[in-house]
C-alpha positions in Angstrom: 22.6 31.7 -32.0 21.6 33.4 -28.5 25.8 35.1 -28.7 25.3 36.1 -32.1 22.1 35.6 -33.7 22.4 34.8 -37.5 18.2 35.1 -38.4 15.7 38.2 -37.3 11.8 37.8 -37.2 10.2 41.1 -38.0 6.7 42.1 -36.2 4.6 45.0 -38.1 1.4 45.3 -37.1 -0.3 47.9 -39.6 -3.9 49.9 -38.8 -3.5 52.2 -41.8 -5.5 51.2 -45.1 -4.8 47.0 -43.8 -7.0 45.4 -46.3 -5.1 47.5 -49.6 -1.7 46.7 -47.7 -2.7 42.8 -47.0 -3.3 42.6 -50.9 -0.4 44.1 -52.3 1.6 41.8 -49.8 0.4 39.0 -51.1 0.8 39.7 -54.5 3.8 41.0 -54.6 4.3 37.5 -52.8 2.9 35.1 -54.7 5.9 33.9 -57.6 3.9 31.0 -58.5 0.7 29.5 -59.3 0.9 27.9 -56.0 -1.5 29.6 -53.8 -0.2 31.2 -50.3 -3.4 31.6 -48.7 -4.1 30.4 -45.1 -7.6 29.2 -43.7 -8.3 29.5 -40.1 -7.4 32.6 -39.2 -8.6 36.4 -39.0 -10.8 37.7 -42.1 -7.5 36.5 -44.6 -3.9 35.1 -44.0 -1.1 33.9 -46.4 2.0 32.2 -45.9 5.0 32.0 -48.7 7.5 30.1 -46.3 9.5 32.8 -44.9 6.7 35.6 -44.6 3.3 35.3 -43.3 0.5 37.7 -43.0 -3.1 38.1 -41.1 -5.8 40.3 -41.9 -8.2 40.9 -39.4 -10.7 44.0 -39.2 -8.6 46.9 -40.0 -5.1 45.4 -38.6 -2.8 43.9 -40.1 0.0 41.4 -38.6 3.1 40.8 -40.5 5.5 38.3 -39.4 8.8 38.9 -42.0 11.7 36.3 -41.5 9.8 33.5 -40.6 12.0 30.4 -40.8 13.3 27.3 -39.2 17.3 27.3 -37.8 20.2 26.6 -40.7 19.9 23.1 -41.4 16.7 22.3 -40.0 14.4 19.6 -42.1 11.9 20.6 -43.5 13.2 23.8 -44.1 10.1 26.0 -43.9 7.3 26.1 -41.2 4.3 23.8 -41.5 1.4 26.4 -42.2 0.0 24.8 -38.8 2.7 26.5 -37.1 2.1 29.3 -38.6 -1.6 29.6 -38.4 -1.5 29.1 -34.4 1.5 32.0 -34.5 -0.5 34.5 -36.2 -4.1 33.4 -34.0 -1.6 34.4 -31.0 -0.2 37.7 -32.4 -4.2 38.5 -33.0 -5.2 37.5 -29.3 -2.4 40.0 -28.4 -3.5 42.8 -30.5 -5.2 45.8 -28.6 -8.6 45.8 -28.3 
């Protein structure tokens, strides 16, 4: 995929009115009775299997295209992975 990548993983990382932003995410998320949240990181986080989201203070870190390569088994992240992803985009933030 490096000659002609077929996926995209989009980064936002929001400051503006996070925690109203965060919830609207996640509801507009959520298709099922199957809950998206994610313990162990920041002040909230969810996970849906392709997009993943962090709340911590008044930032907000959006990972958008989250996915394993075509093909791969299981076909979504463990929400392990994705918990230690999002605890890295946070240590990264801006102080």
């Amino acid at each position: 995929e490096i000659a002609a990548p077929k996926r995209r993983l989009l980064i936002n990382v929001i400051e503006s009115k996070a925690n109203m932003r965060f919830e609207r995410s996640k509801r507009l998320l959520q298709m099922t009775n199957k809950s998206i949240d994610l313990g162990g990181v920041g002040d909230a986080a969810y996970y849906n299997g392709t997009t993943a989201g962090v709340l911590s203070g008044e930032k907000l870190v959006v990972f958008s295209g989250v996915k394993p390569p075509p093909g791969s088994k299981p076909s979504h992240l463990p929400p392990e992975q994705i918990v230690t992803l999002l605890k890295a985009a946070l240590e990264r933030l801006p102080k």
